[in-house]
N, C-alpha and C positions, 0 to 999 in steps of 0.2 A: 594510496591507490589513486593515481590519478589519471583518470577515467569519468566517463563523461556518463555510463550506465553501470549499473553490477550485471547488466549483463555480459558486458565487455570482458568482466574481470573474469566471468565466470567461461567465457570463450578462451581467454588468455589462459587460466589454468587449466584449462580443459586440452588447449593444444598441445601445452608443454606436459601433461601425465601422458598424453596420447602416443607425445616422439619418445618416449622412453626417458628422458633427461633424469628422472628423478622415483626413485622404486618407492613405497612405501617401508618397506624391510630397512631401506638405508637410513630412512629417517624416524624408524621408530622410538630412538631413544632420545630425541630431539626435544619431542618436549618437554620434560624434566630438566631442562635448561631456567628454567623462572624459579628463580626463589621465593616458598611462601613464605608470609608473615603476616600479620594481624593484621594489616590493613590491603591486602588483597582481595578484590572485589571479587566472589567469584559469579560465571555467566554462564548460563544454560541456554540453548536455542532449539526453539519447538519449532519445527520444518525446517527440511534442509537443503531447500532447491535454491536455485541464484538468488532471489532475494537472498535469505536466511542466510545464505554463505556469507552474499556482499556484508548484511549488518552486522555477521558477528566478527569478521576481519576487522570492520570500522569499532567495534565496542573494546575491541581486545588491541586495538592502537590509540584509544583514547588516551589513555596514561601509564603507567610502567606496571603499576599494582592490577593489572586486568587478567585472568586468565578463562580460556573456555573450558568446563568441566566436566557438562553435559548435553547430549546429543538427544534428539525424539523427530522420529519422522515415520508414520506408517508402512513407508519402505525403507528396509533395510542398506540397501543400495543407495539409496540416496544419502544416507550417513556418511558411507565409507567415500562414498564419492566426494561428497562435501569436506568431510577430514582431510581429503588427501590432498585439495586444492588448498585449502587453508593452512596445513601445515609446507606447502607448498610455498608461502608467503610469508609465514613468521612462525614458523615450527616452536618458536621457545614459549610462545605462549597458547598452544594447543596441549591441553591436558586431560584429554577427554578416554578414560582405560576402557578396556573391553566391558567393563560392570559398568561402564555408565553410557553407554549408548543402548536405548529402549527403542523398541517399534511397535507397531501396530498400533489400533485407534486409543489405546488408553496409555500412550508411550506418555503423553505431556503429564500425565500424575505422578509419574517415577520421576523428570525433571523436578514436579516441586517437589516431590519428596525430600528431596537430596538439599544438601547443602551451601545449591547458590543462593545467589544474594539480588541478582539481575536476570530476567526470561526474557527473550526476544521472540514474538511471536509473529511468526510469518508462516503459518499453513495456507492454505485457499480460504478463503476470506467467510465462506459457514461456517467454518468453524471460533472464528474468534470470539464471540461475545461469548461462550462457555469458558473456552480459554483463559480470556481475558477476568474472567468472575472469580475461576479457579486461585488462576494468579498472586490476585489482589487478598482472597481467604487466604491465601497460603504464606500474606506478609512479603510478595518481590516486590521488586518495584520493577517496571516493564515497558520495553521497547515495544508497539503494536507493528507492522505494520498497516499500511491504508489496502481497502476499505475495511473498516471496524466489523463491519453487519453487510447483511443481504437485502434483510428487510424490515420494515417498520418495529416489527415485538423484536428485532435484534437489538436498535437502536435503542428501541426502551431499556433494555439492558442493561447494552454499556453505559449508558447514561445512571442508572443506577448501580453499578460495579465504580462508577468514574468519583461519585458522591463519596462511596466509601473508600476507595486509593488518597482525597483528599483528607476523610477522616482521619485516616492511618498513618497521614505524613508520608505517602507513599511519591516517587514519581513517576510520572505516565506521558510517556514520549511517542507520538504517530508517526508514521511514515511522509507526512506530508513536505518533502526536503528542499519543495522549492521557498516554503519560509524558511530557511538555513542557508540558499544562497544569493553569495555579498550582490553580485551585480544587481539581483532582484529586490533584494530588502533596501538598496542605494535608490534604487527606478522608482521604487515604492513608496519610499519614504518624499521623494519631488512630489509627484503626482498627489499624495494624500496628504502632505505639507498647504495644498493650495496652489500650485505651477499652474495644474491646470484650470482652477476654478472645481467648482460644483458638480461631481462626477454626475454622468447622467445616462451613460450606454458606454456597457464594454462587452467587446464580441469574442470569444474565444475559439477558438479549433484544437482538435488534436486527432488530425486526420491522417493515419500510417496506414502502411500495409498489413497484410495476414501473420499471422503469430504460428508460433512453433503447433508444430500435432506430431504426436509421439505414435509411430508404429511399432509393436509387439518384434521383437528380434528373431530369435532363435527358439525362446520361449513360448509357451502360451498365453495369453493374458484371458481369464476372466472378465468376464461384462464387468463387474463393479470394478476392478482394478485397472479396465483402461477406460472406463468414467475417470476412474480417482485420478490418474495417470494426466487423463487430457480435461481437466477441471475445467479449464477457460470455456471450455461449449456449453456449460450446462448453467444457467440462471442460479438453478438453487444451489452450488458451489460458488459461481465466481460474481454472481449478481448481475450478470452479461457486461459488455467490456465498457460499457459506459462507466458504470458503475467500479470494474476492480481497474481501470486502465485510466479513460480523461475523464476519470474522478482530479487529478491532479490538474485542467485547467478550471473545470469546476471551482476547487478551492482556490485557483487563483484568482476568477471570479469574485469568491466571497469576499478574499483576502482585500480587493479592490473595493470594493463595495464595504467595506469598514464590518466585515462578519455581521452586517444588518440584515436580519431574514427576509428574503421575499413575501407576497403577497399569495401569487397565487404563481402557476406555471402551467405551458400546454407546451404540445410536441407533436413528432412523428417520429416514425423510424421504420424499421424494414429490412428484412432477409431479401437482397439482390443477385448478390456475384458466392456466397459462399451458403448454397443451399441443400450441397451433401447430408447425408444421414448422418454421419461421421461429426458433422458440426453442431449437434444435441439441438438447442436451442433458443441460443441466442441469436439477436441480430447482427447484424453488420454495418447499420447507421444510423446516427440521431440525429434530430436536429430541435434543440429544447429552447422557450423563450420563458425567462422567470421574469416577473413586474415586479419590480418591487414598491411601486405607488407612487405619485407623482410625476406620472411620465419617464420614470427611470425604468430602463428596463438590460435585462444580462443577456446574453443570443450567445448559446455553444452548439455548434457543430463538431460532431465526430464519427468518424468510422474508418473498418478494418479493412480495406478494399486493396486487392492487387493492381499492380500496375495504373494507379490513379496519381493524381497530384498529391504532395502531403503538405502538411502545414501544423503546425504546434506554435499559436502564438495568440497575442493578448493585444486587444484592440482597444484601448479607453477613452472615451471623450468626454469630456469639461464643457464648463461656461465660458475658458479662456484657453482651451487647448487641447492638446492631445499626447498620450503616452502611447510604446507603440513598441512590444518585446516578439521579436523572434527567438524563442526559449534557449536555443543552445548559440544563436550569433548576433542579434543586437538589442539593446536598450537604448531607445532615446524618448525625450521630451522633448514638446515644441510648445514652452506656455508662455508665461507672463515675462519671463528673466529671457526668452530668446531660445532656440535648439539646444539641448542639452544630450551629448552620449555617454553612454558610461567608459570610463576608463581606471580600471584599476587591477590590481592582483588577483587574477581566480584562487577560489579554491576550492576544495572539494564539500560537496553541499552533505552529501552520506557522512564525511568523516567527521563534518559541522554540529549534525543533530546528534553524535554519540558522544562528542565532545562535550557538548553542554548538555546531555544527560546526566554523564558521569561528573561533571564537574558541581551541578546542581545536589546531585547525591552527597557528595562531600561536603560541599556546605550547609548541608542541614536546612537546605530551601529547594525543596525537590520541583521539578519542572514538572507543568501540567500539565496537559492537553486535552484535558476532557471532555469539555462541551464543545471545545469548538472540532473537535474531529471527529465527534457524533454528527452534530451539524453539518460539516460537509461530505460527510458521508450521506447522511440523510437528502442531500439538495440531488446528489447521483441518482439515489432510488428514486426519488421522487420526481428525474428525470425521466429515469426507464418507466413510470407508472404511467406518465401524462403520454409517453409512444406508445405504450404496447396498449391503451384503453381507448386512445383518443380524444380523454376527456379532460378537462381546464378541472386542477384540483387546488385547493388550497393548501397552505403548508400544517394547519390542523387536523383535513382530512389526510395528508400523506402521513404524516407523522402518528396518526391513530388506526390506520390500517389493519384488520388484523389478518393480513395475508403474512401465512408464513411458508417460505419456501421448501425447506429442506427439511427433515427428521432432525429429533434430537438428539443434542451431542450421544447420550447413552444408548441411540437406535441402531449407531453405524457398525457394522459389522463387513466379514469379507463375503456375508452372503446376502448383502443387501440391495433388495430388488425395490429402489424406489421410483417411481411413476415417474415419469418423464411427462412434463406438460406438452401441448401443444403450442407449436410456434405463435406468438400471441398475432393478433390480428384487431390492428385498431377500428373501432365501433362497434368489434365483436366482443374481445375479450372484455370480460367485467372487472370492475373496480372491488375489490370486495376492502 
């Protein structure tokens, strides 16, 4: 799939079931084209919206022995949708029967029930650290994706679900896919080689426009189900989009900064241009500074603003230079050896991280990601904490927080009425 987002893919197969090209009816007998045997891996995937689509096409082309088996997504709809784009793309290895697609909120327990071997878990992002616990008791080894958690007691969590996937010989692969691509890991490797000296300030953005909001169709939609529906509004589903969105220059951040914790961090942010009801309450811009000691210090800006500038890129400077990524058009270094751009073979960074999942599984040396996708998850919240309070926290007091955002996994029902916070307001809202 080459393609630059899975949201692309999921536009792409979305058009073509749209113009009629392709019935489900025609291709139902399609996937009983893979032959099993002993060594076919099999994959379940819990949520079934564009991520979850994109990663289980990338899991089920990682090698020839991959099949999909089973489906979980609280809408029913969203399965058949997602099946029919997928099989839309490689029908021989979609084998998911009508007895193995489960829904509603305790759909991901009939996945492990069942007898894969690999869960990819990509619901809205509250949900993962039960998820993820389930998982790991249940013996898979598991594709997350980012962000892991919402908030602090999430992180503690996964952090202890991550301890035991390592006990178990498990492996535990995040969505973080910009450490999967080449041009990136090439850029990266100069820069933290020494090109440019002694990192000392890198500034990120990931500043886009407004994101998708789903209107009710023909049907009716219930208050909790077009929450569920439009997750990205609400804090305690998506952690606001700092946090489920430029989380990913965040970790690039870290990733530059050698995964060295910061010190301390403050911020600001702000409901501007998208301050309908309809948009629950999250923000729409950050703007976080982490110290990490010594005069180093990280600066990301981000937000969701229409018709504004955008920009998605990574700013670094040295004792002897400067690295310098526009995320999807250039890498170069300016350090010690002279300008440097990348030039080489793309490829796909999604199909990269499922590739060396699966291939890490086969060798009996499972891939991990544990602490460190805790960690850059956690540097996100602990972005949104220092905007939405106003106050300079440290990374002890973010990380021990005992603000928890959402109900527990076992609270969520289709008649669930949970409090909707107030739009935070810095100097007002408290740190708890």
């Amino acid at each position: 799939m080459n393609k630059n987002t899975r949201r692309d893919f999921v536009k792409k197969s979305s058009a073509t079931l749209l113009a009629g090209t392709l019935g489900f009816n025609i291709v139902k007998a399609n996937p009983y084209k893979h032959k099993l045997n002993a060594d076919t891996l099999k994959v379940g995937l819990i949520g079934c919206g564009g991520r979850g689509t994109g990663a289980a096409l990338q899991a089920t082309n990682a090698e020839d022995n991959v099949v999909l088996t089973a489906m979980a997504d609280i809408f029913p709809d969203q399965i058949e949708t997602s099946l029919k784009n997928l099989i839309a793309e490689n029908p021989a290895k979609m084998m998911v029967d009508e007895d193995h697609k489960f829904s509603g909120f305790d759909a991901y327990k009939k996945v492990l029930a069942s007898d894969v071997d690999v869960v990819l878990l990509a619901t809205p992002p509250s949900f993962r650290p039960a998820h993820l616990a389930a998982a790991i008791e249940a013996g898979k080894h598991v594709f997350c994706e980012k962000p892991v958690a919402v908030d602090a007691p999430g992180i503690r969590s996964v952090l202890e679900t991550a301890k035991k996937a390592k006990e178990k010989g498990l492996a535990l692969m995040s969505g973080f896919c910009w450490r999967h691509d080449i041009p990136k890991i090439d850029t990266y490797n100069q820069m933290m080689g020494g090109e440019i000296g002694d990192m000392h300030t890198i500034y990120t953005t990931y500043n886009t426009g407004a994101l998708w909001y789903k209107e009710p169709k023909a049907q009716v939609w219930t208050d909790t189900e077009m929450t569920m529906r439009n997750w990205l509004y609400y804090n305690w589903l998506s952690g606001d989009h700092i946090v489920e969105q430029a989380i990913h220059s965040i970790d690039l951040m870290s990733w530059a900064m050698g995964d060295v914790l910061p010190e301390s961090a403050v911020g600001t942010g702000g409901r501007q241009s998208r301050t309908e009801e309809k948009y629950g309450n999250v923000f729409d811009h950050f703007s976080i500074i982490y110290d990490y000691g010594d005069g180093r210090r990280g600066f990301h800006i981000c937000r969701q603003q229409e018709d504004c500038s955008r920009a998605y890129t990574v700013d670094a400077m040295g004792s002897h230079g400067r690295a310098y990524i526009d995320v999807f058009r250039k890498h170069y270094v300016n350090g010690k050896s002279g300008e440097w751009n990348w030039e080489g073979e793309k490829s796909n960074m999604y199909q990269n991280e499922h590739n060396t999942l699966f291939k890490s599984i086969r060798s009996g040396n499972p891939f991990f990601d544990g602490e460190r996708m805790s960690n850059s998850t956690m540097l996100a919240i602990w972005g949104r904490m220092v905007a939405y309070t106003g106050k300079k926290l440290t990374w002890e007091e973010a990380l021990h927080s005992e603000e928890v955002l959402g109900p527990n996994i076992d609270e969520y029902n289709w008649d669930l009425d949970w409090p909707l916070k107030a739009v935070a307001q810095p100097g007002k809202t408290p740190f708890v």
